[in-house]
PAZAPA-4460 file (N, C-alpha, C; in steps of 0.05 Angstrom, whole numbers, plus 32768, in hexadecimal, padded with zeros to 4 digits):
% residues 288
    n_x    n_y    n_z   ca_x   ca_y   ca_z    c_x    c_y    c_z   seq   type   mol
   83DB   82AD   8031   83CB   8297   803C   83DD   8286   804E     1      X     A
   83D6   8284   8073   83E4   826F   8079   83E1   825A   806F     2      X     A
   83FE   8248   8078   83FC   822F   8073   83F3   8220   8080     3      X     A
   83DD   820A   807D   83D7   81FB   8094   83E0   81EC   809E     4      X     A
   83E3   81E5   80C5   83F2   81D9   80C3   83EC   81BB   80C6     5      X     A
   8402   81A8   80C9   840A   8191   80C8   83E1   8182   80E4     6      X     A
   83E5   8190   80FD   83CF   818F   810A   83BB   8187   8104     7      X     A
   83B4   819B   80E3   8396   819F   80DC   8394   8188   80C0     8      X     A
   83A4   8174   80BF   83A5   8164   80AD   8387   814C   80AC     9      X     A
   8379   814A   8097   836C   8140   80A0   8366   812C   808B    10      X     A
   8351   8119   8086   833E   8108   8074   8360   80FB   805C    11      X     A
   8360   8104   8045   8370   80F1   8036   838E   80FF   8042    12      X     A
   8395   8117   804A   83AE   811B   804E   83B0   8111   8063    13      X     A
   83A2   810C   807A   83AD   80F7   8097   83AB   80DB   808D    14      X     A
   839B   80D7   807E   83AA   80B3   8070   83C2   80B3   8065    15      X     A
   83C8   80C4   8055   83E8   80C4   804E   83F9   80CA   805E    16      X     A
   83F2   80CF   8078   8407   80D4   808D   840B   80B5   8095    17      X     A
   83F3   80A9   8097   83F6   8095   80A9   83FA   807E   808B    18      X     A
   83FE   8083   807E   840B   8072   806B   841D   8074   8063    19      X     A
   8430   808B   806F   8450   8096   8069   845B   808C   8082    20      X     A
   844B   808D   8098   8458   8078   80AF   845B   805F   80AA    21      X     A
   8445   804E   80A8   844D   8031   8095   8456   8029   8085    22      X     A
   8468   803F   806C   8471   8040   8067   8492   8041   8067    23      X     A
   8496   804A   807A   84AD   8059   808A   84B2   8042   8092    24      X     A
   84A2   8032   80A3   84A3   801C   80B6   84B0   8005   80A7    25      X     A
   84A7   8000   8094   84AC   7FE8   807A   84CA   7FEF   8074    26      X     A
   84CD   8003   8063   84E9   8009   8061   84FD   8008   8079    27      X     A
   84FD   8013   808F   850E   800D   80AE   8511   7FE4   80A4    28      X     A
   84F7   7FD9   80AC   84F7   7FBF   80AF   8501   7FAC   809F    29      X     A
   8505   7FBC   807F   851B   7FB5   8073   8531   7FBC   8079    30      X     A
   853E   7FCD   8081   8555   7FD6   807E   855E   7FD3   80A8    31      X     A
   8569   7FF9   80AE   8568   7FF2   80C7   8552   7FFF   80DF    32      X     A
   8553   7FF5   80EE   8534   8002   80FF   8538   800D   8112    33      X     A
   852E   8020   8113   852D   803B   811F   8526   8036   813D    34      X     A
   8537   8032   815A   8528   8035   816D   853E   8044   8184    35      X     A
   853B   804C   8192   854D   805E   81AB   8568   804B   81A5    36      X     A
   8579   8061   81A6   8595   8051   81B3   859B   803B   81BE    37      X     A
   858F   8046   81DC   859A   802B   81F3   8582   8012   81EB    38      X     A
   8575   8014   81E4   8568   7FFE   81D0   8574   7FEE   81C0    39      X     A
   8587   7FFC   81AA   8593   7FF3   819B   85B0   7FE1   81B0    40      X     A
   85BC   7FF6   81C9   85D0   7FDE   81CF   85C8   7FCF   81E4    41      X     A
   85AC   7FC3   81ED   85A7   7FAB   81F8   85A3   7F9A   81E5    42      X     A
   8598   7FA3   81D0   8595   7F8E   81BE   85AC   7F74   81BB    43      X     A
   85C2   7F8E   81B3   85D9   7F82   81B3   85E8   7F74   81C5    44      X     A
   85DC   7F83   81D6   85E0   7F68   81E9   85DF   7F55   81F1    45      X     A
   85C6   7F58   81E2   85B0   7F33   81E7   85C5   7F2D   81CB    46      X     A
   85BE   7F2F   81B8   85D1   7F26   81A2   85E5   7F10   81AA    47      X     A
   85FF   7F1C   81BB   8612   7F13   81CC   860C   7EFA   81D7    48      X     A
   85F9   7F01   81EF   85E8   7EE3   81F4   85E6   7ECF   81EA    49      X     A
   85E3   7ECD   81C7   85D3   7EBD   81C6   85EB   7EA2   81B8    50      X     A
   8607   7EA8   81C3   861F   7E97   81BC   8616   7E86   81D1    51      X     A
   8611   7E62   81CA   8610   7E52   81DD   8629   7E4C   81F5    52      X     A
   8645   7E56   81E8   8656   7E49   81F6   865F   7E56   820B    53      X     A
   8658   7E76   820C   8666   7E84   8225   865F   7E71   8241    54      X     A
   8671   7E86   824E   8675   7E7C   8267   866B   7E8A   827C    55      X     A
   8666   7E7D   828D   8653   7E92   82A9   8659   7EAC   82AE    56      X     A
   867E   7EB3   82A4   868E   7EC2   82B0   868C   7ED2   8298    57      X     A
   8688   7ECA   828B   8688   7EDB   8265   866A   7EEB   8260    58      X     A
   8650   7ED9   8270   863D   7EE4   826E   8639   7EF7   827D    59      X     A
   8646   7EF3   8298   8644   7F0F   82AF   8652   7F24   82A3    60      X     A
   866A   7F29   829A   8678   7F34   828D   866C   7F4F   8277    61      X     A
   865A   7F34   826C   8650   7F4F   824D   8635   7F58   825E    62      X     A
   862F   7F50   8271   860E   7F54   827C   8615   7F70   8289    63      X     A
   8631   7F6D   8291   863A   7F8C   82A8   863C   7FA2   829D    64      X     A
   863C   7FA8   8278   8645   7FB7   826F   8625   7FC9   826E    65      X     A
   8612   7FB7   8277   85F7   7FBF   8275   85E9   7FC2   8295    66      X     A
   85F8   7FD9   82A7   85EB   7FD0   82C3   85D0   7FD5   82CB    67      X     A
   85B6   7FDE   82B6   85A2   7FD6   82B7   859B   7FBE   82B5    68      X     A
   85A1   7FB1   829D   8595   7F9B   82A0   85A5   7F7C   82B9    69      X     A
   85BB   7F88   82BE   85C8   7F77   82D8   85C0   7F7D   82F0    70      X     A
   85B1   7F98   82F5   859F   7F9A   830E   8587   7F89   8306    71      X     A
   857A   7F89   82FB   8565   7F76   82F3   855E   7F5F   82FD    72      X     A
   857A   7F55   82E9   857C   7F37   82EE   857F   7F28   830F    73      X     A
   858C   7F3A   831D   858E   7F32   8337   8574   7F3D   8342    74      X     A
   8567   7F50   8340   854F   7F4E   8348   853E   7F37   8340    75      X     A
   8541   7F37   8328   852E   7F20   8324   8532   7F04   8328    76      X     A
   854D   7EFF   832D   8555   7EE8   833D   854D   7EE3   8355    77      X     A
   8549   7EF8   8365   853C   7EFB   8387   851F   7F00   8389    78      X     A
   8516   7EFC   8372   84FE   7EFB   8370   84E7   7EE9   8375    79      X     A
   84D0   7EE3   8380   84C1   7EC6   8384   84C3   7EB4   8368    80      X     A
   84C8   7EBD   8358   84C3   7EAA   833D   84D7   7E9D   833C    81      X     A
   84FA   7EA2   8342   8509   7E9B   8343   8515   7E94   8358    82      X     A
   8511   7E9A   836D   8528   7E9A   8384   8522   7E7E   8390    83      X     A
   8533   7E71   839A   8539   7E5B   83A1   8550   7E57   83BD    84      X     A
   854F   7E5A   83D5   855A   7E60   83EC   8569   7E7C   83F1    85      X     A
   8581   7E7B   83F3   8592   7E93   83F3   8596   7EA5   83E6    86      X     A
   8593   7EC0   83EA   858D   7EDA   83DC   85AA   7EDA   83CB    87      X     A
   85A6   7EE0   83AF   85BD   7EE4   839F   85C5   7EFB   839F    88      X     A
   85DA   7F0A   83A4   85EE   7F21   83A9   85FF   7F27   838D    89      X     A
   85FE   7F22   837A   8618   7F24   8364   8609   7F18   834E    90      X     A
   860E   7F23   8333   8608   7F1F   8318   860D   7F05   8312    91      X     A
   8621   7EF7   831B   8629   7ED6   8307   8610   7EC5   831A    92      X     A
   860E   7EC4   832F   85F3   7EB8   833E   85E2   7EBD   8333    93      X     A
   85D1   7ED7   8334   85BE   7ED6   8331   85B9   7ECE   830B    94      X     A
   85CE   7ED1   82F7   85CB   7EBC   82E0   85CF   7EA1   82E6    95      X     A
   85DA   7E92   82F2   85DD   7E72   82FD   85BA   7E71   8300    96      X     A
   85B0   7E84   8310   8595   7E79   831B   857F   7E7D   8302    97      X     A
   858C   7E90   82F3   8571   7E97   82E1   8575   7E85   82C9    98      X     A
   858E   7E7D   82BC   8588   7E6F   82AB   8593   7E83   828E    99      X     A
   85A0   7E7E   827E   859A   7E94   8267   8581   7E9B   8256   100      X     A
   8574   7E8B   8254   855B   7E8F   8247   8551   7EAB   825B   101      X     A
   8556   7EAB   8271   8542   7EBF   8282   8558   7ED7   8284   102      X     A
   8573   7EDC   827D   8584   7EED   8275   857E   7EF2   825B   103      X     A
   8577   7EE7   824D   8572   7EF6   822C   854E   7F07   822D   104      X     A
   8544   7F03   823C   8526   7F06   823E   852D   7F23   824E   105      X     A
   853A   7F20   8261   8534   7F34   8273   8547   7F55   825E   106      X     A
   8551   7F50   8254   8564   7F5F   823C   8558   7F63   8233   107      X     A
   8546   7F54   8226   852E   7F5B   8216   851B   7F72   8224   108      X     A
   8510   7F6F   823A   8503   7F74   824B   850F   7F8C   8250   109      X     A
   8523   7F92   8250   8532   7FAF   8258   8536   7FC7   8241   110      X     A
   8530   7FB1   8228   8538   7FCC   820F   851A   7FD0   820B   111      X     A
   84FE   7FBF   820A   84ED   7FC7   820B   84DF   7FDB   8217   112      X     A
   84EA   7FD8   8233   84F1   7FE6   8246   84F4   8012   8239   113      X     A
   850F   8007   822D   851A   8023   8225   850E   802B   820A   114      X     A
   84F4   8029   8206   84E8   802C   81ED   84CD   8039   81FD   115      X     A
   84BC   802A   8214   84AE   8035   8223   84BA   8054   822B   116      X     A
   84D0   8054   823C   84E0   8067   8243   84E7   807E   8232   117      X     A
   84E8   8078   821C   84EF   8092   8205   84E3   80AB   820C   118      X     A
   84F3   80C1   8203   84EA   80D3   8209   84D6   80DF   81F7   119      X     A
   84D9   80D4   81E2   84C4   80D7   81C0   84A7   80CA   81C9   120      X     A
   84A7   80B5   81E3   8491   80AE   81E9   847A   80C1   81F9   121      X     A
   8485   80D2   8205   8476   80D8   8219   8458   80E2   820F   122      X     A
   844C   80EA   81F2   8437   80F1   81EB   8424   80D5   81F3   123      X     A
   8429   80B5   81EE   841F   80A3   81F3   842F   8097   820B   124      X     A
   843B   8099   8220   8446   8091   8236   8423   8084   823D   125      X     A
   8417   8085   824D   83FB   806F   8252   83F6   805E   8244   126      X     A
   83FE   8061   8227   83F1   804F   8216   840D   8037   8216   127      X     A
   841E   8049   8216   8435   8030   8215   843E   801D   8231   128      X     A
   842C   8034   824D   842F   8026   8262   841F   800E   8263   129      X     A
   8405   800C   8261   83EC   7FFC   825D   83F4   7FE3   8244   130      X     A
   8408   7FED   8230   8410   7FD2   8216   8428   7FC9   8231   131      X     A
   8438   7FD2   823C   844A   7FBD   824F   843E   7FB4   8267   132      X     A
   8432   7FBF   8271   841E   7FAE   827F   8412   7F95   8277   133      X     A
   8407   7F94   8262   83FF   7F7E   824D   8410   7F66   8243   134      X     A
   8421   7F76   823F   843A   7F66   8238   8446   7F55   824E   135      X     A
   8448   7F60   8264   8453   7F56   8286   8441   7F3C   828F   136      X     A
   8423   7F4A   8285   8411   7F2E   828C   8415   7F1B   8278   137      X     A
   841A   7F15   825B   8413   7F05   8246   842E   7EFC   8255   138      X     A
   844A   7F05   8256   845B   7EF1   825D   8455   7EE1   8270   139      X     A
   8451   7EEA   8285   8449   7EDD   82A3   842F   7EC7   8298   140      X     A
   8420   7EC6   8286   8408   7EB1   8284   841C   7E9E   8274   141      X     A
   842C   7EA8   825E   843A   7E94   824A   844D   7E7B   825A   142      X     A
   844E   7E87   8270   846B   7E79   827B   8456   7E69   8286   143      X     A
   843F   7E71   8295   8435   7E57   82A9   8421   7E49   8297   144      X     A
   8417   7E4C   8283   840B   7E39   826F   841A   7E29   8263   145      X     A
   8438   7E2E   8258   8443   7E24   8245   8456   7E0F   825A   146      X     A
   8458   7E14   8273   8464   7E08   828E   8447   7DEB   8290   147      X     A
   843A   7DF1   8290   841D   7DDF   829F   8412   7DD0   8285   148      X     A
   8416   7DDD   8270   8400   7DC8   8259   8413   7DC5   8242   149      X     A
   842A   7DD0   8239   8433   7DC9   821E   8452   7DBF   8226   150      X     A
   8469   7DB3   820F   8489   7DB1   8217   8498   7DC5   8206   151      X     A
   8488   7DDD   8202   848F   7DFA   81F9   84A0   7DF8   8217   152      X     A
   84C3   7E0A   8215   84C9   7E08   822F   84C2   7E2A   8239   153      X     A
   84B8   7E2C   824E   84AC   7E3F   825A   84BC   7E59   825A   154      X     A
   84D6   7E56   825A   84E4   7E73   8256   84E0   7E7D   823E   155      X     A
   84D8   7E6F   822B   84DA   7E71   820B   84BF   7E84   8205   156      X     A
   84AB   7E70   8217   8493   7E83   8217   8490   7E98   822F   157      X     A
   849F   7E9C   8239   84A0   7EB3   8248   84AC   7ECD   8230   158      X     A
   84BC   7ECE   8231   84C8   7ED6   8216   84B7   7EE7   81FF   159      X     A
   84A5   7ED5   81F4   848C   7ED8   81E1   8474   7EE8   81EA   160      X     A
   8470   7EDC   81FB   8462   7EEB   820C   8467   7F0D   820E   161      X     A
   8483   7F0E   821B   848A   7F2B   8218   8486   7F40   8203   162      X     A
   848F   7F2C   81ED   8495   7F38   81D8   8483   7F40   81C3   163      X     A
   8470   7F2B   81BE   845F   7F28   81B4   844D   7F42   81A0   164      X     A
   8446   7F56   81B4   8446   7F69   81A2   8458   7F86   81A8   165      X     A
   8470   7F7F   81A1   848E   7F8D   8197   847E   7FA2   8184   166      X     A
   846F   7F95   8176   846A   7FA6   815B   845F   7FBE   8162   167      X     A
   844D   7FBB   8179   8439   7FD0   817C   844F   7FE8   818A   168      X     A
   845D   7FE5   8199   847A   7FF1   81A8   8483   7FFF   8195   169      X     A
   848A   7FF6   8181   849D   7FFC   8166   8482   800D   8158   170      X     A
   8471   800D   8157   8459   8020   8147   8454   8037   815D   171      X     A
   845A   8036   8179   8455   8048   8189   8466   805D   8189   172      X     A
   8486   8050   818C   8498   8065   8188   84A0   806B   816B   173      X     A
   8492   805F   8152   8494   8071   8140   8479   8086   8135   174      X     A
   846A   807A   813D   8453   808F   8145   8453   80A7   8150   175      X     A
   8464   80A6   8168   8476   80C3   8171   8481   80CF   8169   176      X     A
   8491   80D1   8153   849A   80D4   813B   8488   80EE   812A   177      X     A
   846A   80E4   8125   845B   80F7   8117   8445   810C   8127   178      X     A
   844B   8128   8121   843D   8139   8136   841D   8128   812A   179      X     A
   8412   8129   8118   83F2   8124   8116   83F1   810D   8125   180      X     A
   8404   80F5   8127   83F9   80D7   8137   83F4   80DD   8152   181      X     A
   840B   80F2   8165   840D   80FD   8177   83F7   8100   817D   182      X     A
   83E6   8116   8172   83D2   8123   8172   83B3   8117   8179   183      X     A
   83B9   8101   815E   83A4   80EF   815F   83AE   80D4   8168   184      X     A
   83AB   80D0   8186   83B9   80B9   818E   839B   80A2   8187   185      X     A
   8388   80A3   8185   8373   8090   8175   837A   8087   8159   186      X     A
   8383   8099   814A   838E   809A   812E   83A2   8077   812E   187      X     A
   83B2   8080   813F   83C8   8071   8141   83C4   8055   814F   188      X     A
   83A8   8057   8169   839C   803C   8174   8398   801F   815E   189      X     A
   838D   8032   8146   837A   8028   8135   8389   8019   8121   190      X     A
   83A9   8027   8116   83BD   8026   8104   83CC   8005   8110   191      X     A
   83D3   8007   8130   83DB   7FF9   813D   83C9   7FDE   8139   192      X     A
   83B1   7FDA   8143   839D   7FC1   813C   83AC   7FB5   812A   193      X     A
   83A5   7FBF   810D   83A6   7FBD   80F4   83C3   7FB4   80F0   194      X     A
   83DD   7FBE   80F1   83EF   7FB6   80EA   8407   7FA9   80FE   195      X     A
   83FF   7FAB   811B   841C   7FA4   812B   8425   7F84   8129   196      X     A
   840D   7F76   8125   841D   7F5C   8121   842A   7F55   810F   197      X     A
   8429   7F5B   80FB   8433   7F50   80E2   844F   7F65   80DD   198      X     A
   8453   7F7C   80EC   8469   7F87   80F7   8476   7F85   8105   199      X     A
   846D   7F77   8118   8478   7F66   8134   8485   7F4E   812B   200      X     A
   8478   7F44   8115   8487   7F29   810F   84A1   7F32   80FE   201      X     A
   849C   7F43   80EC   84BB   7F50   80E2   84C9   7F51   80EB   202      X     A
   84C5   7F65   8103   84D8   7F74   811A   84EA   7F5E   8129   203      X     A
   84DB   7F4C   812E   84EA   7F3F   8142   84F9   7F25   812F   204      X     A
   84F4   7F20   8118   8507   7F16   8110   8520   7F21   8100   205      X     A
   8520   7F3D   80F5   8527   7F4A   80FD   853E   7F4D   8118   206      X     A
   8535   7F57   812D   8546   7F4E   813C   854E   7F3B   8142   207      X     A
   8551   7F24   813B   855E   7F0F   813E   8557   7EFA   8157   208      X     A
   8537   7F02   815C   8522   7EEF   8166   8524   7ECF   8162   209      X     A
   8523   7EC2   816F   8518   7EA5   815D   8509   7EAA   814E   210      X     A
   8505   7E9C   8136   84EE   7E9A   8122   84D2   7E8D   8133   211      X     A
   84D9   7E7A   8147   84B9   7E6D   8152   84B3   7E86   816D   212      X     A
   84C0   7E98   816C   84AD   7EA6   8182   84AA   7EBE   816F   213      X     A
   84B5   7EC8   8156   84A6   7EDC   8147   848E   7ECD   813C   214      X     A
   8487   7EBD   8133   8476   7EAF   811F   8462   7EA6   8136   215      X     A
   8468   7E9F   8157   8454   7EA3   8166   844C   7EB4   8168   216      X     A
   8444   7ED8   815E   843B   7EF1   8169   8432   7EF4   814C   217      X     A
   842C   7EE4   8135   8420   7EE6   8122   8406   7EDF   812C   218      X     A
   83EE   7EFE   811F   83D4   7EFD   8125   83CB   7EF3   8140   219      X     A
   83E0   7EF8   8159   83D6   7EEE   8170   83B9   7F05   8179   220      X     A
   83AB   7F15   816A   8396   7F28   8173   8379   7F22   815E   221      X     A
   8384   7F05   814D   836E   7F0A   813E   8363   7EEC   814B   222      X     A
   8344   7EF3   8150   8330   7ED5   8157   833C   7EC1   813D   223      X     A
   8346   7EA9   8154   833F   7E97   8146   8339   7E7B   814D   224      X     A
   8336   7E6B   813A   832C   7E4A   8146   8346   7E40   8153   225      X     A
   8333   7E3B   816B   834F   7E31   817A   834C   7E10   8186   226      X     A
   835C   7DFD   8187   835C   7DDF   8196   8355   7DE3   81B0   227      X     A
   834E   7DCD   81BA   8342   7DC8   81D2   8367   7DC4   81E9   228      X     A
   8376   7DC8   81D7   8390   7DC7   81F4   83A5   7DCF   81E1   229      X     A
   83B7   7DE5   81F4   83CF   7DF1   81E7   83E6   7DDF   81E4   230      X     A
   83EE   7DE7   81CF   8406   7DD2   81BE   841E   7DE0   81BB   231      X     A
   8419   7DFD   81AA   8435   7E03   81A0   8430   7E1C   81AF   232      X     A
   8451   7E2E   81A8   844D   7E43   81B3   843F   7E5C   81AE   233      X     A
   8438   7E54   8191   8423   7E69   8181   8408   7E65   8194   234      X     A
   83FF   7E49   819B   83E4   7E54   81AC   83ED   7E59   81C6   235      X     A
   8408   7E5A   81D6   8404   7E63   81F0   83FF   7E7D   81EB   236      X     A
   8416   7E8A   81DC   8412   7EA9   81DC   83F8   7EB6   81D0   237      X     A
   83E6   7EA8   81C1   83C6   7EAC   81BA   83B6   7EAE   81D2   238      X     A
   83BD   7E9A   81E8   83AC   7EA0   81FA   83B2   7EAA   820E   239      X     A
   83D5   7EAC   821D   83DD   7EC5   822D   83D1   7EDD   8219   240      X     A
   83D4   7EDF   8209   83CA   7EFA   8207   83B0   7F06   8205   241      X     A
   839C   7EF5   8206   8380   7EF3   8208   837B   7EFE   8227   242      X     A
   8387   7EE2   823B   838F   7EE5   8254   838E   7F01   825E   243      X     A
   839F   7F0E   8253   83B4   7F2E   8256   839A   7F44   8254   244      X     A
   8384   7F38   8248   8377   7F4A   823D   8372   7F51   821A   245      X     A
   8387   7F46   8206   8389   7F52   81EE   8385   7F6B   81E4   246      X     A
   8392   7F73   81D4   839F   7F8B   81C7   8388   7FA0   81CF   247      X     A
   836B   7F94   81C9   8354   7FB4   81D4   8357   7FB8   81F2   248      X     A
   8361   7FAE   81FC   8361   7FB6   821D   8375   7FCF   8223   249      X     A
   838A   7FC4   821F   83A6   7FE6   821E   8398   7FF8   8207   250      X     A
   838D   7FE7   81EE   838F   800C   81E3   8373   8017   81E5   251      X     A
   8362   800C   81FA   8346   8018   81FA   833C   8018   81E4   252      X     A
   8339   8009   81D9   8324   8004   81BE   830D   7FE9   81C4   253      X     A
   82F8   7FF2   81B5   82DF   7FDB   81B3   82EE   7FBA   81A9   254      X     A
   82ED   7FB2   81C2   82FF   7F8A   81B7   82E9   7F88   819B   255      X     A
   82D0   7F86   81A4   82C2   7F78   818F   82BA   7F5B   819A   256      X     A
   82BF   7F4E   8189   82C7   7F29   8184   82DA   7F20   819B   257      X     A
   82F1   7F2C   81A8   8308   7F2B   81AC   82F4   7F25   81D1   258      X     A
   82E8   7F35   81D6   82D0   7F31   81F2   82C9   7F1B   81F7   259      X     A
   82BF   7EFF   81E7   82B9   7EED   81EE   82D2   7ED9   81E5   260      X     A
   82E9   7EDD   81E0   82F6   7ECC   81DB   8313   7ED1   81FC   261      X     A
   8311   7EF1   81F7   831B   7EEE   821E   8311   7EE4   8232   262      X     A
   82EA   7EE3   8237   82E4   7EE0   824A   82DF   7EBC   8248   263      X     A
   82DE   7EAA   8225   82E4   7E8F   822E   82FC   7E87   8239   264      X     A
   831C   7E94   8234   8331   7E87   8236   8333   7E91   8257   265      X     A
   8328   7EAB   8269   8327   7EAF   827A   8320   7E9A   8292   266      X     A
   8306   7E93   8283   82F4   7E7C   8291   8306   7E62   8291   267      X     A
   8312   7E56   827F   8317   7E40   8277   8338   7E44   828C   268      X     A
   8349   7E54   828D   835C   7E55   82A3   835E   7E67   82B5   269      X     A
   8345   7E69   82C1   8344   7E7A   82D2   834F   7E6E   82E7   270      X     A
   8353   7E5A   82F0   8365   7E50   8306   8384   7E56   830A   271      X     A
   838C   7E5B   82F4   83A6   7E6C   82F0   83A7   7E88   82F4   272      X     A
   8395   7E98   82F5   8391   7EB6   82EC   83A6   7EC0   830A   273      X     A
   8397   7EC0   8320   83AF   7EC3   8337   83BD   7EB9   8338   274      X     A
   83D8   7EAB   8335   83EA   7EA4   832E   83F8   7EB7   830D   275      X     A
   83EB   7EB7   82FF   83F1   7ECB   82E8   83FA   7EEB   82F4   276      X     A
   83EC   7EF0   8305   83E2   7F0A   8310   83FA   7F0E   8320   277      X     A
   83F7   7EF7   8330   8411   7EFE   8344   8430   7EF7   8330   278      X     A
   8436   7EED   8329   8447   7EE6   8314   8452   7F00   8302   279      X     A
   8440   7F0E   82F7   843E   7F28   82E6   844B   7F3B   82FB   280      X     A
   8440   7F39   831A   8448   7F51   832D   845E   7F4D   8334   281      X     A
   846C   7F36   833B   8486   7F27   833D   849B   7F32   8320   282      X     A
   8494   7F2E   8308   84A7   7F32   82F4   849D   7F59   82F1   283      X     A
   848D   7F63   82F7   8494   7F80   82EE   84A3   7F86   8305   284      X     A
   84A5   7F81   831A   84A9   7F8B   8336   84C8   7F8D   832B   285      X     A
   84D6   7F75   8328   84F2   7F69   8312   84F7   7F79   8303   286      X     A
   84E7   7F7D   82ED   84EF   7F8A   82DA   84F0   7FA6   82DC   287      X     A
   84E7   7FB6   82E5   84DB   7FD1   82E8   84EE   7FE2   82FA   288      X     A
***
C-alpha cells in the first residue's frame, strides 16, 4: 500500500500541521528565530546603532560593512522626503541629513527586505509583495499623521508603521517551510489573520524593538473603539494601517467589519491620502 503523501493531508492531520507550525514558531520565539542569514547580519547591524555616543565617522564606518543598506541611505537622502538643496554624494552626508532614527529604519527596511527576497519565498512572492506594499503605505501615513496631529516623533512612527506586521513576514517565510502550507496558500491566509499580531509583538521585542512600537502593532487589525483624535502611537499605527488598506486587502480575504472602519478613517483623512500616496512612492522608490 502506498504511502500517502504529505499533499493529500487533510481535515484533523492538516490541523496538526498547522499547529506544529505554531508550534515551532513559539519555541524559535523563545529561544532563537529562524530567518535568512543576511537578515540576521542587518539586524546586527541596527543592534550597533543603537549606541547613543558614536560618531558620524563610527556610524559611516559600521553602515559600509553593509553596502546595501549604504546605497539606500543616500538614495534616500536625495530623495523628495529628505533632500534639502545640494545633492549628497557620500555616506557620512547623506546620515547628517537623515538623522539616525531614519538610519536604523532604513536597516530595518533592508532585512525585511531580505526575508521578501528569500529564496524559500518564492511559492508566496505576491502575497509577500502586496504585505510590503502595505507596509510602505502604513509607514508613509504614520509619519504624516503622527507629524500633523500627535508629539509621537514621526520617525518613530515611521518605523511602526513599517514594522507593524513583522509577524505576518515571519509566518510567511516560515510557512515556506511546510510543503502542505505551500500548497494551500489560503490555509496559511487564514492562520496569519488569527495569529501574526500577537507574534509580531514577540518578534520584535525579541529583536530588540522598542517596547512602545512592539506594543503599538498589538491587535492593530482588530475593530476597535476609537477617540475622536490620535494621541499615542498605538492609534497612529491603528489608523495608518486602516489607511493602507488592513490586513484583508494583501491577503485577499473578506475584511468583514474591517470595510466600514477603512472607508470612515478614509473619509475622515482623506485630505492626506495624496500626500500618503506620493510619500509611499518616494520611500519605495528609496528603498527598493
Amino acid at each position: 500500500m502506498n504511502k500517502r503523501s504529505d499533499k493529500d493531508k487533510i481535515g484533523e492531520e492538516l490541523a496538526a500541521q498547522r499547529f506544529g507550525m505554531l508550534a515551532d514558531i513559539a519555541r524559535e520565539l523563545a529561544g532563537e528565530v529562524l530567518f535568512p542569514t543576511c537578515f540576521d547580519a542587518i539586524l546586527r547591524l541596527r543592534k550597533e546603532l543603537q549606541n547613543p555616543n558614536l560618531t558620524l565617522v563610527r556610524i559611516a564606518q559600521i553602515i559600509q560593512v553593509e553596502p546595501l543598506v549604504a546605497a539606500k541611505l543616500v538614495r534616500l537622502a536625495n530623495s523628495s522626503l529628505y533632500a534639502a538643496g545640494q545633492q549628497v554624494r557620500d555616506l557620512p552626508s547623506a546620515i547628517n541629513r537623515l538623522g539616525l532614527d531614519v538610519v536604523r529604519t532604513t536597516a530595518m527596511s533592508v532585512a525585511v527586505g531580505e526575508i521578501l527576497n528569500a529564496r524559500e519565498m518564492v511559492d508566496f512572492a505576491k502575497l509577500a509583495r502586496n504585505l510590503w506594499e502595505h507596509s510602505i503605505l502604513s509607514a508613509a501615513a504614520a509619519r504624516i499623521l503622527a507629524h500633523t496631529y500627535t508629539k509621537v516623533r514621526s520617525e518613530e512612527a515611521l518605523l511602526a508603521g513599517l514594522v507593524h506586521d513583522l509577524g505576518a513576514f515571519y509566518m510567511l517565510y516560515r510557512g515556506a517551510q511546510y510543503p502542505e502550507l505551500r500548497e494551500r496558500p489560503d490555509t496559511l491566509r487564514h492562520i496569519i489573520v488569527q495569529w501574526h499580531e500577537a507574534i509580531g509583538v514577540t518578534l520584535l521585542e525579541t529583536l530588540g524593538l522598542p517596547r512602545e512600537i512592539a506594543q503599538a502593532s498589538a491587535d492593530h487589525d482588530h475593530v476597535r473603539p476609537f477617540p475622536g483624535d490620535l494621541k499615542t502611537l498605538a492609534d497612529v499605527v491603528y489608523v495608518s494601517n486602516l489607511l493602507a488598506g488592513g490586513c484583508y486587502v494583501w491577503l485577499h480575504l473578506d475584511s468583514g467589519s474591517q470595510e466600514d472602519e477603512i472607508k470612515f478613517f478614509r473619509d475622515k483623512y482623506s485630505d492626506f491620502l495624496p500626500q500618503i500616496e506620493t510619500d509611499a512612492h518616494e520611500m519605495r522608490s528609496a528603498l527598493e
